[in-house]
Each structure stands twice: as C-alpha cells, then as structure tokens.
N, CA, C and O of each residue as an XYZ file, in Angstrom:
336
protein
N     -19.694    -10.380      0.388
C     -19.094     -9.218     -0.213
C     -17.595     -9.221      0.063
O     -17.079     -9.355      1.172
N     -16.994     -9.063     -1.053
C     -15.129     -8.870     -0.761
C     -14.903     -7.782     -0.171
O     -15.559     -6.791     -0.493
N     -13.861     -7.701      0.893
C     -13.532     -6.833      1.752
C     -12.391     -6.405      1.444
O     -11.554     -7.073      2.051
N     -11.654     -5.180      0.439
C     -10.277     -4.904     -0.023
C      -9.231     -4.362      1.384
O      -9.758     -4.560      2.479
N      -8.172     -3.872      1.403
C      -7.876     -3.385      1.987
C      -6.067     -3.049      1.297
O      -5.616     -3.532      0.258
N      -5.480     -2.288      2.067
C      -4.416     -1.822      1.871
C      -3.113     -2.605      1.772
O      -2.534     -2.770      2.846
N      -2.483     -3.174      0.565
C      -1.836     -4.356      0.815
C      -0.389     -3.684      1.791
O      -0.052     -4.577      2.568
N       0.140     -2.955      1.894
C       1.432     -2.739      2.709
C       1.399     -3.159      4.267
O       2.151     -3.834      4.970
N      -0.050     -2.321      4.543
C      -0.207     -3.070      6.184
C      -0.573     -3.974      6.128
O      -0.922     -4.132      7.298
N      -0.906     -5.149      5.463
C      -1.458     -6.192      5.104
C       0.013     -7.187      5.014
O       0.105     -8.266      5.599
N       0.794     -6.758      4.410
C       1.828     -7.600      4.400
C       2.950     -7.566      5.313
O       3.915     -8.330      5.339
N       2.683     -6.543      6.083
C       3.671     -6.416      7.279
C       2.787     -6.910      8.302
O       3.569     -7.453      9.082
N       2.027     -7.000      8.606
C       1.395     -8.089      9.157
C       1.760    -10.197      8.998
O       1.621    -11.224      9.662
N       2.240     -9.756      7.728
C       2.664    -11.724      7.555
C       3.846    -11.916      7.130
O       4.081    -12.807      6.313
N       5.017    -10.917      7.731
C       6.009    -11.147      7.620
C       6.666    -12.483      8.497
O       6.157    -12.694      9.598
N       7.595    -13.239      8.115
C       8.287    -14.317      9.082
C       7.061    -15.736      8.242
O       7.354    -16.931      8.239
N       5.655    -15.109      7.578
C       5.005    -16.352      7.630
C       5.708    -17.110      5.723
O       6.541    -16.717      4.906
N       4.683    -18.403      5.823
C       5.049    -18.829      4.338
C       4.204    -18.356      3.098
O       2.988    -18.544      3.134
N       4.695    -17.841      2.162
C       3.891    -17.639      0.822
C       4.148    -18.476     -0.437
O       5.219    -19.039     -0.662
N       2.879    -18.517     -1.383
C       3.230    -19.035     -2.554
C       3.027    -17.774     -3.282
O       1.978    -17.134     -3.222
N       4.318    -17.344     -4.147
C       4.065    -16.348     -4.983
C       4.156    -17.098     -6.530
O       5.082    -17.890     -6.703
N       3.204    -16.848     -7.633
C       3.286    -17.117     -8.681
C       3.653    -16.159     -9.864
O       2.824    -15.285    -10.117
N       4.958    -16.221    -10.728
C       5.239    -15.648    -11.577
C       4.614    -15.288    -12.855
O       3.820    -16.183    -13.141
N       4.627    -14.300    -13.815
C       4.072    -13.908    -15.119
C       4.812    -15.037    -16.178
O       4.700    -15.023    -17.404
N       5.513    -15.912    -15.452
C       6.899    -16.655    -16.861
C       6.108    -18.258    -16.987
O       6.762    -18.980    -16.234
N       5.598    -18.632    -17.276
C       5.022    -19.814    -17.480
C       4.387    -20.408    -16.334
O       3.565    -19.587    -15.928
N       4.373    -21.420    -15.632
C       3.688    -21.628    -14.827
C       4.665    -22.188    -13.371
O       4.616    -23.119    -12.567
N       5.494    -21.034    -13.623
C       6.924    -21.095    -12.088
C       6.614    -20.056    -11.092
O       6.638    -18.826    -11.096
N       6.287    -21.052    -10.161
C       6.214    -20.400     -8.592
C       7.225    -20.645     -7.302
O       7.796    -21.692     -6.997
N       7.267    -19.478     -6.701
C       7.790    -19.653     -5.674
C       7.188    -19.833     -4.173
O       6.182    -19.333     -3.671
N       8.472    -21.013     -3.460
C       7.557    -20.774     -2.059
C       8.597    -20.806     -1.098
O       9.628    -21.475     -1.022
N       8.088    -19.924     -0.377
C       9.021    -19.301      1.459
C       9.034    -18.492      1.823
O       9.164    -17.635      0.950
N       8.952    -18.010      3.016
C       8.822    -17.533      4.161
C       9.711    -15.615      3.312
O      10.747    -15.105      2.884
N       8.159    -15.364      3.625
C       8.256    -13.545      2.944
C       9.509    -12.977      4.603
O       9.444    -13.111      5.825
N      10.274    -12.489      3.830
C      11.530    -11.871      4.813
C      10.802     -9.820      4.996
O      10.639     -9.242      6.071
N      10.590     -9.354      3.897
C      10.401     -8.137      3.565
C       9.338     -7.480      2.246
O       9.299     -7.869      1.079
N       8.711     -6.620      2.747
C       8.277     -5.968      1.017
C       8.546     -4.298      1.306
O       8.602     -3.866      2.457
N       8.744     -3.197     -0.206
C       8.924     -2.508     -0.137
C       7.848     -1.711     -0.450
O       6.755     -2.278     -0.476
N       7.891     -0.460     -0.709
C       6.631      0.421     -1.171
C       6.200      0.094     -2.750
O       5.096      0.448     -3.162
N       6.957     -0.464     -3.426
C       6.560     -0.530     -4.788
C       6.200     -2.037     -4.847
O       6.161     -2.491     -5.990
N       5.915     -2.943     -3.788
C       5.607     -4.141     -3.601
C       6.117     -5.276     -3.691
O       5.597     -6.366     -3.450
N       7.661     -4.916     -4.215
C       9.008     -6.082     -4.978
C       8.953     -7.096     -3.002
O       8.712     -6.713     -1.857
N       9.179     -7.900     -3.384
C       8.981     -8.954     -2.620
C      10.463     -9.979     -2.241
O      11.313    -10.387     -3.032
N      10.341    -10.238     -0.356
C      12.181    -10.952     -0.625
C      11.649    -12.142      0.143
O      11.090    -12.086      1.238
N      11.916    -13.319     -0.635
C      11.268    -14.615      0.074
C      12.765    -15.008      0.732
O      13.727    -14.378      0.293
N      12.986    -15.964      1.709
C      13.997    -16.665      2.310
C      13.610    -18.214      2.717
O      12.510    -18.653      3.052
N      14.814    -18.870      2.587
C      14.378    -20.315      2.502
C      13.219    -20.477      1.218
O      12.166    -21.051      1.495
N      13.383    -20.083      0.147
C      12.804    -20.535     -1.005
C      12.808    -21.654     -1.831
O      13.971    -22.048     -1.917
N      11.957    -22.435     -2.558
C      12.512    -23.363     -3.322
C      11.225    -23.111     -4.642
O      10.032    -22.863     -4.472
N      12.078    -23.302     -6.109
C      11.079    -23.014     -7.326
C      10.666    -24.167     -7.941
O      11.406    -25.082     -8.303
N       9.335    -24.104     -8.067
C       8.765    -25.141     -8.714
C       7.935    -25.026    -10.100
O       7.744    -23.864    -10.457
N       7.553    -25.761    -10.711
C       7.160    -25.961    -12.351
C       6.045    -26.848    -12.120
O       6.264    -28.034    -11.870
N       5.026    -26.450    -12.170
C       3.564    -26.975    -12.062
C       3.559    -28.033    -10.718
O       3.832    -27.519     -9.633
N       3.346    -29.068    -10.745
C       4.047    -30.133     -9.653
C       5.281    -30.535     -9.338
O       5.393    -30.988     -8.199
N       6.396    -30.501    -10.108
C       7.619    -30.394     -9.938
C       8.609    -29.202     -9.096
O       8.502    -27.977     -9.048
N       9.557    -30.101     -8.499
C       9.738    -28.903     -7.414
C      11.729    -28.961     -8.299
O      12.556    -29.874     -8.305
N      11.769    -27.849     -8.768
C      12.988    -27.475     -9.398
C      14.374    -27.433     -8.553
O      15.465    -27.577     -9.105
N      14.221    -27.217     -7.148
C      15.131    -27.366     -6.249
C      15.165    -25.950     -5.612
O      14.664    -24.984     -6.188
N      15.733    -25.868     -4.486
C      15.861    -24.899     -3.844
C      16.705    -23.984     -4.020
O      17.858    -24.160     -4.415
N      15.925    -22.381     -3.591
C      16.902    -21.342     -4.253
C      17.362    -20.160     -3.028
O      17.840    -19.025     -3.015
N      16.983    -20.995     -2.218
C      17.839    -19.981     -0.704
C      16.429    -18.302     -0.680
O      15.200    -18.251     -0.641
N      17.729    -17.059     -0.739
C      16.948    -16.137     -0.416
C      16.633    -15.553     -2.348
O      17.231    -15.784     -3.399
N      15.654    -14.909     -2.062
C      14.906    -14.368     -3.731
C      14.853    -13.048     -3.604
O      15.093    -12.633     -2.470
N      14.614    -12.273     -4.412
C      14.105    -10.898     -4.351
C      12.860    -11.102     -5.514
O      13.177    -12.136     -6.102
N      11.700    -10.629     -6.057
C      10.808    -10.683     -6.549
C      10.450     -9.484     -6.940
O       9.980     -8.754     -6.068
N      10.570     -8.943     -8.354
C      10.069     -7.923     -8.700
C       8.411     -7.366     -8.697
O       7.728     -8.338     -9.017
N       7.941     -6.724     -8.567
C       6.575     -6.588     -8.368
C       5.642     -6.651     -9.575
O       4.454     -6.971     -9.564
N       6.675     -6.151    -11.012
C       5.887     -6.620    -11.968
C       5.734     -7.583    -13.202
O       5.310     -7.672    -14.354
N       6.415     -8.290    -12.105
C       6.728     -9.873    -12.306
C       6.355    -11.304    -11.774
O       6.756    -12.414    -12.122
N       5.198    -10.797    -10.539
C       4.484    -11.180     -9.748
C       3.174    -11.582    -10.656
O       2.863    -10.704    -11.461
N       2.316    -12.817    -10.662
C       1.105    -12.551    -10.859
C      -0.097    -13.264     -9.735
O      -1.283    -13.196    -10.057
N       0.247    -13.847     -8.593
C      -0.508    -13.832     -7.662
C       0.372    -13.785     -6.650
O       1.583    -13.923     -6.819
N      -0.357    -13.524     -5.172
C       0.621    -13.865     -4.509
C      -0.390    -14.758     -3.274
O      -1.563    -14.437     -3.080
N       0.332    -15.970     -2.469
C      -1.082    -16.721     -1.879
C      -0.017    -16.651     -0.515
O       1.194    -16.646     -0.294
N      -1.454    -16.594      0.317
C      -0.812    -17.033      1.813
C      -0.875    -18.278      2.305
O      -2.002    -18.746      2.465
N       0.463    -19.212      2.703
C       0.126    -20.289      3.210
C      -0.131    -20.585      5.079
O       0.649    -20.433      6.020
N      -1.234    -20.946      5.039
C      -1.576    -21.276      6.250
C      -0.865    -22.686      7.246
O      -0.877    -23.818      6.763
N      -0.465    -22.503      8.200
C       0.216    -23.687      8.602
C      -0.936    -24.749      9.019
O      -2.055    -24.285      9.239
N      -0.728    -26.175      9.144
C      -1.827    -27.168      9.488
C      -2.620    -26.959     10.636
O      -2.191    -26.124     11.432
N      -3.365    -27.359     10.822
C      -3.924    -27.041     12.248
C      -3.470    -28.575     12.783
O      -3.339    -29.643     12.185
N      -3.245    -28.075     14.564
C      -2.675    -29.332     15.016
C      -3.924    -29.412     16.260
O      -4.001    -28.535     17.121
N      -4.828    -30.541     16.210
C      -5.432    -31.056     17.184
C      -4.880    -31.684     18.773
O      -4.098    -32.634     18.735
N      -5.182    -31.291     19.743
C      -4.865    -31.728     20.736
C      -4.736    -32.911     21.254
O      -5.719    -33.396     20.693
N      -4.359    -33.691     21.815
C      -5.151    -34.915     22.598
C      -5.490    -34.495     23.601
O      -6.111    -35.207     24.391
C-alpha cells in the first residue's frame, strides 16, 4: 500500500541532498543538490547541470524551478560503499 505524506516536511528533510527534477518542456531534466523549496513548491537546485534524454547539455550552476513547470521530481540516493 502507498504511504502519502506531506511534501514540505518531506523536502526539508532532503535538503543539501541530490535530485533529479524533470521538466513539462520535452524531455529536459535537471540534476543537483536541492538548496531550498518554498510553500508553493518552486524549487532552487545548486551545482546543477541540464540534460536532454542521455545527453548532458552542460552545466548550469544555481536554478530556481517553478513548481508548475515541474513534472516529476526523483530523489537521488548516493552509492552504497562496502567496507573491507
């Protein structure tokens, strides 16, 4: 069963981490490290770079992201690192 919850405390919770946010404009996404979100959900990535399906378009520093201009937004998990 899916478990919803409240996205504001949800995202202040993964601030500092990395996201892939995907845009409504063809198939251009962004990825880096969520800095901030506001109450209406507009989104500020830092250290960003935009990419075009597999192609990585080059880097675009800090972003601001409108909220209804957003059409997913994904959390990236860092690797897991095994011990010796």
């Amino acid at each position: 069963m899916i478990k919803y919850c409240n996205p504001k405390p949800f995202l202040k919770k993964f601030t500092g981490e990395r996201f892939r946010i995907y845009t409504k404009v063809k198939n251009i996404f962004f990825v880096g490290y969520l800095r901030s979100s506001d109450e209406w959900m507009n989104i500020q990535l830092i250290r960003s770079i935009e990419k075009l399906k597999h192609t990585t378009l080059g880097p675009v520093g800090e972003i601001f992201i409108k909220c209804t201009s957003m059409k997913l937004m994904q959390h990236i998990e860092p690797p897991l690192r095994i011990a010796n």
